[in-house]
C-alpha positions as CSV (number, residue, x, y, z in Angstrom):
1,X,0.0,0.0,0.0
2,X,1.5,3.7,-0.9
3,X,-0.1,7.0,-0.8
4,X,-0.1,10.5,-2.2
5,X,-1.3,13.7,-1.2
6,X,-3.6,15.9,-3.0
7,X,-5.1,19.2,-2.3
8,X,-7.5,17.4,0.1
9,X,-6.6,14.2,1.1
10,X,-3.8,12.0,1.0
11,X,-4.9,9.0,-0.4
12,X,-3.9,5.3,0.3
13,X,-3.6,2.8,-3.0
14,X,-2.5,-0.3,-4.2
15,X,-0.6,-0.9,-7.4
16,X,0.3,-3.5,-9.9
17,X,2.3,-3.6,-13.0
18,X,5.1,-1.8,-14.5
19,X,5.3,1.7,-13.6
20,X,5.5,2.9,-17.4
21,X,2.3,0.8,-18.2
22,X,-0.4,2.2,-19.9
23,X,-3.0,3.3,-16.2
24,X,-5.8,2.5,-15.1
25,X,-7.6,3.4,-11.9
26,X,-9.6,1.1,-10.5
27,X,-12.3,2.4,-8.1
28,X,-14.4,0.4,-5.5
29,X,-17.9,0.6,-4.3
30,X,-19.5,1.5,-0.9
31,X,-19.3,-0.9,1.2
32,X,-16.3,-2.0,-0.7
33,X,-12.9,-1.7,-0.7
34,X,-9.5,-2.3,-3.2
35,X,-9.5,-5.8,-2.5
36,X,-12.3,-5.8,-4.9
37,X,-10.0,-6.0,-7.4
38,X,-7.6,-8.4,-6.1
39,X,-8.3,-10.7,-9.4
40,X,-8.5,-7.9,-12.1
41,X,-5.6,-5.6,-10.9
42,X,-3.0,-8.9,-11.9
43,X,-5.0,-10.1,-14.8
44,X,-4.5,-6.0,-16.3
45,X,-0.9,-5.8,-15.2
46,X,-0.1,-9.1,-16.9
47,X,-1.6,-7.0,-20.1
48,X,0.9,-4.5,-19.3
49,X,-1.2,-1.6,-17.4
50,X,0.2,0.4,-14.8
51,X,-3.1,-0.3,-12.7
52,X,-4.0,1.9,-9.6
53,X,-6.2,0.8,-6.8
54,X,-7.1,3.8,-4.7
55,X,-8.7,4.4,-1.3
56,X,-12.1,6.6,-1.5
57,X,-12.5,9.1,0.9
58,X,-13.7,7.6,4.2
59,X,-12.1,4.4,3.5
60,X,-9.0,2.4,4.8
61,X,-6.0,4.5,5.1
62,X,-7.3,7.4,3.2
63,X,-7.4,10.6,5.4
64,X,-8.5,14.2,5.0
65,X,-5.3,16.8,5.7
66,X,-7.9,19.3,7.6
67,X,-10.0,19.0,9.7
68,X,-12.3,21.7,8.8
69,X,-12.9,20.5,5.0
70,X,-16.1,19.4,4.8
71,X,-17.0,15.0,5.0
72,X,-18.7,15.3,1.6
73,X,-19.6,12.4,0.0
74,X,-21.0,13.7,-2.8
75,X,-20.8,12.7,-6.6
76,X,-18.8,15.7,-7.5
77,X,-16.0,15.2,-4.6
78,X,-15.5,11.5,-5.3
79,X,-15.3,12.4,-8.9
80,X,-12.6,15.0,-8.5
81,X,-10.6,12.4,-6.2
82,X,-9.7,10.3,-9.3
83,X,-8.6,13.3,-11.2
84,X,-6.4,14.9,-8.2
85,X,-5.2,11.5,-7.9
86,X,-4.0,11.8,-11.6
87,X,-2.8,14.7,-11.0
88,X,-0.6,14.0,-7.7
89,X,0.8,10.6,-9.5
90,X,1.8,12.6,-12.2
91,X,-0.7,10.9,-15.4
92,X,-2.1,13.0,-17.7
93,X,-4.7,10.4,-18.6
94,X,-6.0,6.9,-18.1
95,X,-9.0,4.2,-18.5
96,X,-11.4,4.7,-15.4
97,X,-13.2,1.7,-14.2
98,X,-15.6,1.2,-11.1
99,X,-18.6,0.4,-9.5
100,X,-21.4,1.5,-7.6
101,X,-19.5,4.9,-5.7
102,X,-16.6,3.7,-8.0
103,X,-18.2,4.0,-10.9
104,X,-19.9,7.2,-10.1
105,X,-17.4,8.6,-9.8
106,X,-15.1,7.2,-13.0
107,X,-19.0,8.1,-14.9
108,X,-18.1,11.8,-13.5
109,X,-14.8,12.0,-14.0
110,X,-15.4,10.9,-17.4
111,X,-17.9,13.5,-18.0
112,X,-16.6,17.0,-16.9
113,X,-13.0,15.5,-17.7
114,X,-12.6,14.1,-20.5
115,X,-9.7,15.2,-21.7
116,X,-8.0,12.9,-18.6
117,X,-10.1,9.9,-19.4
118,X,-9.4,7.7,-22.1
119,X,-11.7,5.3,-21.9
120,X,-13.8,4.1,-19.4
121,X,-15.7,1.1,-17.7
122,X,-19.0,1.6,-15.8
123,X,-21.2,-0.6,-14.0
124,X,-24.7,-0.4,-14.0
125,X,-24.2,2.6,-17.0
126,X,-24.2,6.4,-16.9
127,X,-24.2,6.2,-13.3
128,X,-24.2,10.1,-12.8
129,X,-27.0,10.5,-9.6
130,X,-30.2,12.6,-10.5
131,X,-30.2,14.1,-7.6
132,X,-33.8,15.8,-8.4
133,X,-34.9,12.6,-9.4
134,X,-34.5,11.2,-6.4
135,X,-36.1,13.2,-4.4
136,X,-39.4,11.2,-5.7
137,X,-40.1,7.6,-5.0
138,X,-39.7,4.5,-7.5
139,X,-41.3,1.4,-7.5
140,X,-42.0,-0.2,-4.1
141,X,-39.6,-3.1,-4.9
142,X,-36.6,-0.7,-5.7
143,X,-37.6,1.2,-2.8
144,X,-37.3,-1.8,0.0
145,X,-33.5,-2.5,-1.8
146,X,-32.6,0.5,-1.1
147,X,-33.7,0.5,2.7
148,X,-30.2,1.3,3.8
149,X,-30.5,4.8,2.0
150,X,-33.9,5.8,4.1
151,X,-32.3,4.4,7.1
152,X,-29.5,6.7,6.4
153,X,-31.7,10.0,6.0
154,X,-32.7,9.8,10.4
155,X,-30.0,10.3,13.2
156,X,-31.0,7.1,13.9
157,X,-29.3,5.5,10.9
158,X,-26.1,7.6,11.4
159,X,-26.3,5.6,15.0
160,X,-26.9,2.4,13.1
161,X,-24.2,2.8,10.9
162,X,-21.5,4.3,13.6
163,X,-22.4,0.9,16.1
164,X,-22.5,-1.4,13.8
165,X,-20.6,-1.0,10.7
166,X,-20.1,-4.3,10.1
167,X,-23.3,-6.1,10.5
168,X,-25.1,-3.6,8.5
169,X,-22.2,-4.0,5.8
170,X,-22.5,-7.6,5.6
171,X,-26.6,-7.7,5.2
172,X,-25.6,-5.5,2.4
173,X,-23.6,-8.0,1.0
174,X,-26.0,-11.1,1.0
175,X,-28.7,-8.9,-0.2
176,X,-26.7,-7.3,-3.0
177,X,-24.6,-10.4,-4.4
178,X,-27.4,-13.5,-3.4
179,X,-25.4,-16.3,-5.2
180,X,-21.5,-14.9,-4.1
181,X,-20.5,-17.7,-1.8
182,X,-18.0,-15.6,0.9
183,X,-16.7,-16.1,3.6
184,X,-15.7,-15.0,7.1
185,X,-11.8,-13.7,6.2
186,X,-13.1,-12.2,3.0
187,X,-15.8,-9.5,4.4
188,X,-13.1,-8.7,7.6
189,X,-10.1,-7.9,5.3
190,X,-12.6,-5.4,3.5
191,X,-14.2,-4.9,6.8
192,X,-11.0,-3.4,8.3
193,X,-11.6,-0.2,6.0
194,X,-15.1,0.8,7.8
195,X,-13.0,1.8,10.9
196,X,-12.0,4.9,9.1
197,X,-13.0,8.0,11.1
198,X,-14.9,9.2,8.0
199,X,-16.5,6.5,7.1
200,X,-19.7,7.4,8.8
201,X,-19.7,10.8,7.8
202,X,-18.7,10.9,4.3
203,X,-21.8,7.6,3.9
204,X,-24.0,9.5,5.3
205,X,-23.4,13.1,3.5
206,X,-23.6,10.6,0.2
207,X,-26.9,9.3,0.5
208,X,-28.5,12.5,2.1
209,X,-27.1,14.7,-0.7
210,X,-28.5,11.9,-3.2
211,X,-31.9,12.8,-1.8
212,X,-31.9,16.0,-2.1
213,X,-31.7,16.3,1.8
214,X,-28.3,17.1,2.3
215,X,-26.2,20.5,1.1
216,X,-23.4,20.0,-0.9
217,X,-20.0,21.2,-0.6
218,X,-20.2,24.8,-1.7
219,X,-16.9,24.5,-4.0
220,X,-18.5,21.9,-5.6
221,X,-21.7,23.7,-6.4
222,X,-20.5,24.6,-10.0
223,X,-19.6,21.1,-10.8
224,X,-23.3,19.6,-9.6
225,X,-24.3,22.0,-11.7
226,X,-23.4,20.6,-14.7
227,X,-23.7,17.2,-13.6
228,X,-27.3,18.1,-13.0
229,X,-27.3,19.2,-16.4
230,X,-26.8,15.2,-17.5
231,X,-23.4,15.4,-19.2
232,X,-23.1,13.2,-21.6
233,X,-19.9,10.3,-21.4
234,X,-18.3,11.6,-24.9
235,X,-14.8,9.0,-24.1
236,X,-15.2,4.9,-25.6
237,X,-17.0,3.3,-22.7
238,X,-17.9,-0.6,-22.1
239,X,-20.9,-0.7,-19.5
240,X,-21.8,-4.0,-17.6
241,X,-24.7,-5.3,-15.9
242,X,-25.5,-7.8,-13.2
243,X,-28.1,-9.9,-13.4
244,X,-28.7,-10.9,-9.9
245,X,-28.2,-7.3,-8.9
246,X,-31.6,-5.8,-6.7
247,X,-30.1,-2.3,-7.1
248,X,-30.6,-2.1,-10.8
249,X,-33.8,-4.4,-12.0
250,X,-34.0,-4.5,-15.8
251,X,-30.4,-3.7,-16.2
252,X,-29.2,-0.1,-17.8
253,X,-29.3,-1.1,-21.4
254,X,-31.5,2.2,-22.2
255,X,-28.3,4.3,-21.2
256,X,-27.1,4.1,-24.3
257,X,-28.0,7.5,-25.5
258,X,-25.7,9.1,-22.6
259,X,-22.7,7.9,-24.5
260,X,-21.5,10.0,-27.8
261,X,-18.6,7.5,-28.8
262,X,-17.9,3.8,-29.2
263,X,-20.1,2.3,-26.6
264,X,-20.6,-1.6,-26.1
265,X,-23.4,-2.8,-23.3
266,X,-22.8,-6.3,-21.5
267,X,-24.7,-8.4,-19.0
268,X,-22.9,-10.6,-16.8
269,X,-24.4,-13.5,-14.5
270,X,-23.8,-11.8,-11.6
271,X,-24.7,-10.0,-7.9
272,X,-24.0,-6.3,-8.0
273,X,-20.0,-7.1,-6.8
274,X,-18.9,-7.6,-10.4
275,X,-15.3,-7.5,-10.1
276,X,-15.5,-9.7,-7.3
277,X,-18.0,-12.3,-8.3
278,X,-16.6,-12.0,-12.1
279,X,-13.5,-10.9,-12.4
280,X,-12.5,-12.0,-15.8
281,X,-15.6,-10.4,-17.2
282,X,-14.3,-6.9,-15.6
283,X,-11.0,-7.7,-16.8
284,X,-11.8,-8.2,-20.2
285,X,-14.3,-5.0,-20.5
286,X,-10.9,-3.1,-19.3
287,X,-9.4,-4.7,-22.0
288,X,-11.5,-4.0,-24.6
289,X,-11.4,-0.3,-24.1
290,X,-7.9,-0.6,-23.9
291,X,-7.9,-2.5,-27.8
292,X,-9.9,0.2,-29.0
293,X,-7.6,3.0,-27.3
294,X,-4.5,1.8,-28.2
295,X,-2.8,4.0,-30.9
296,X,-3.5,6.6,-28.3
297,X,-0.9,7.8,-25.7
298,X,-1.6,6.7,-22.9
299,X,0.6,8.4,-19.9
């Protein structure tokens, strides 16, 4: 594990592959961690990336450097992460790939960025939050998967969350990915990066701020400004979807008109982990980008 500072936090990380490799960063979910990625990050560096594992905000060894900046959790802050995180490693541009918070934020980045982003990989599609959306219910069904979210809105779910991390976490887990068989020693080595001091806060600023509950960050305002305005994803993209996955029923094939260049949609049988539960498939969408990228420079 290594770090680098930015202007806000300094960020932990993992890293595989040859330093001169063509980068990607790979960014983890909530409640998720790097070692999502423990079997894509070799299967990339094998291909020859220089693949970057980083940290969010609120997570494992990542740390704010003040303590008066604010514990936002918001799409814009998590999306300017990746590109200060360019920026402090000293790459001018790479493929983004994530999911759930990950992939928010790569789908960001991607958007007001693109001139970073070479390419990207999203789960569950343009997964830029309309935050004005949801501020109005959904189908009953959607809305008991995403109990976690209205628990989070009350004091009493910031409680919840604070005393026990870890239960709630793992619930998550079972309900999210019903046919991923893991065990004990895989949920604590993720588990181990709840116990950041942000981790409450920053959860809890997400979800409020998705519902329209919360106020953002007032540096950010200009950047959920246009992200409000639905910025289209104008770099090559490969999205996936789960099958399995409560959290998006039907899948996100009817994204396709967010993306203005090459764009190729795939379903995996799979819970809403992807990269855990199918990490070839990930892999191989990383890949593909990369193929169709290649005769441009890359670091």
């Amino acid at each position: 594990m290594q770090t680098v500072t930015t202007g806000t936090l300094e960020i932990g990380y993992h890293e595989y592959g040859a330093h001169d490799g063509w980068p990607v960063v790979l960014s983890h979910g909530f409640p998720y961690d790097p070692h999502a990625y423990d079997e894509v990050a070799p299967r990339l560096a094998d291909a020859g990336a220089r693949v970057i594992v980083p940290y969010l905000r609120g997570f494992g060894p990542t740390r704010f450097l003040s303590d008066i900046t604010m514990r936002s959790g918001q799409q814009a802050a998590l999306g300017k992460d990746i590109i200060e995180l360019l920026d402090a490693l000293g790459i001018e541009r790479a493929i983004l790939a994530g999911y759930d918070w990950g992939g928010l934020a790569s789908c960001v980045a991607s958007a007001l960025w693109p001139e970073r982003v070479v390419g990207l990989v999203s789960y569950a599609g343009y997964d830029i939050i309309d935050v004005e959306r949801l501020g109005h219910a959904y189908s009953p069904s959607l809305e008991q998967a995403v109990w976690y979210q209205h628990l989070f809105q009350s004091e009493r779910g910031r409680e919840c969350l604070a005393q026990h991390r870890r239960e709630l976490c793992r619930i998550l887990w079972r309900q999210w990915s019903p046919t991923w068989a893991f065990d004990d020693a895989t949920f604590d080595r993720t588990a181990a990066s709840f116990d950041n001091p942000d981790f409450v806060d920053v959860a809890i600023h997400s979800y409020r701020f998705d519902f329209g509950l919360a106020e953002g960050d007032p540096a950010l305002a200009d950047l959920e400004a246009r992200l409000a305005a639905k910025p289209p994803i104008t770099v090559p993209a490969v999205t996936l979807d789960g099958t399995q996955d409560p959290l998006k029923p039907g899948g996100t094939a009817d994204h396709a008109p967010m993306f203005h260049a090459r764009h190729e949609h795939r379903v995996v049988e799979c819970g809403h982990n992807l990269p855990w539960e199918a990490p070839a498939e990930f892999a191989d969408a990383v890949l593909t980008v990369r193929a169709w990228v290649a005769g441009a420079p890359l670091a």
